[in-house]
Structures are given as C-alpha cells and as structure tokens.
C-alpha positions in Angstrom: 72.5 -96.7 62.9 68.7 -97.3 63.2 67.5 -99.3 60.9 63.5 -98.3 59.7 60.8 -101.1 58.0 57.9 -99.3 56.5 55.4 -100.8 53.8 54.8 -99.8 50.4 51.5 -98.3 51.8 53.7 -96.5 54.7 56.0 -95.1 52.4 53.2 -93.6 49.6 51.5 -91.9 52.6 54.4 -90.1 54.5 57.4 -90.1 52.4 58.6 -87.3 54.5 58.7 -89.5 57.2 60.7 -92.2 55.3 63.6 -89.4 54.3 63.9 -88.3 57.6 64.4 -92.4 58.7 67.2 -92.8 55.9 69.4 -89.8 57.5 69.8 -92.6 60.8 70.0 -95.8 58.7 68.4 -97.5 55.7 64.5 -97.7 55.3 63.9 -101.1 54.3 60.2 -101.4 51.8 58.5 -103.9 51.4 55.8 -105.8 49.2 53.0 -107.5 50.8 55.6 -108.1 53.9 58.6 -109.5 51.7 61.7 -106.9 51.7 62.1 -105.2 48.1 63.8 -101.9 48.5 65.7 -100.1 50.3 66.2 -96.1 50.9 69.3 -94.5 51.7 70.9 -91.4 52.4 72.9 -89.7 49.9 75.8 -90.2 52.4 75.3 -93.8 53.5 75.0 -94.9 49.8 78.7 -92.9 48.9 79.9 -95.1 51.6 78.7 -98.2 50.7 79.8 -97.4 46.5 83.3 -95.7 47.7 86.7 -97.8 46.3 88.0 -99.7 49.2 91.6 -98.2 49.7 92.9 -100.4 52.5 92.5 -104.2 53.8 91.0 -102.9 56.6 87.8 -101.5 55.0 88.0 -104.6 52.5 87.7 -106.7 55.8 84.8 -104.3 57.1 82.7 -105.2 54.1 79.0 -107.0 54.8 79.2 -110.7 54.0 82.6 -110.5 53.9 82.8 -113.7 56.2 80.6 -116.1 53.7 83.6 -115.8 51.7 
C-alpha cells in the first residue's frame, strides 16, 4: 500500500491523478500543510467499514494497541 500526500491545490488541478493514487493506498489532502481529508478507493473504504467477524481482524484494527 502506497500511501499519496497531495495539497488542496494538487488535488483541484489533476484529480485524475489523485483517483489513480487511491487505487494503491489513501490520498491524504491537506490545508495549508495540515492533513484534512483523505481519499479512498471504493475497495479500501469497504474494508475499513466491513463488521469485524473474528478476533483476529478485531486485533488487526489501527490503534488497536492505544487501547
């Protein structure tokens, strides 16, 4: 997974360029250099909002290990 930072500017002038970044990762947008979005595939976004079925992806989750 590649993960993409492009600026508000970036984005507005080649969004093309920003979909075909999401397909390998999230596109992370930001707002006079401070992070405020981020774009996703379709795919990677199902992934993320899917029911966890089993410990194991419940132990997968991001930031599971603050808790």
């Amino acid at each position: 997974m590649t993960i993409t930072t492009l600026s508000s500017r970036e984005l507005n002038q080649d969004v093309t360029r920003a979909k075909k970044a999401a397909r390998n990762g999230p596109v992370f947008i930001t707002d006079r250099g401070k992070p405020a979005h981020v774009l996703l595939s379709f795919e990677h976004y199902q992934r993320l909002t899917r029911q966890r079925r089993n410990i194991a992806d419940a132990l997968a989750m991001p930031g599971i290990a603050g808790i």
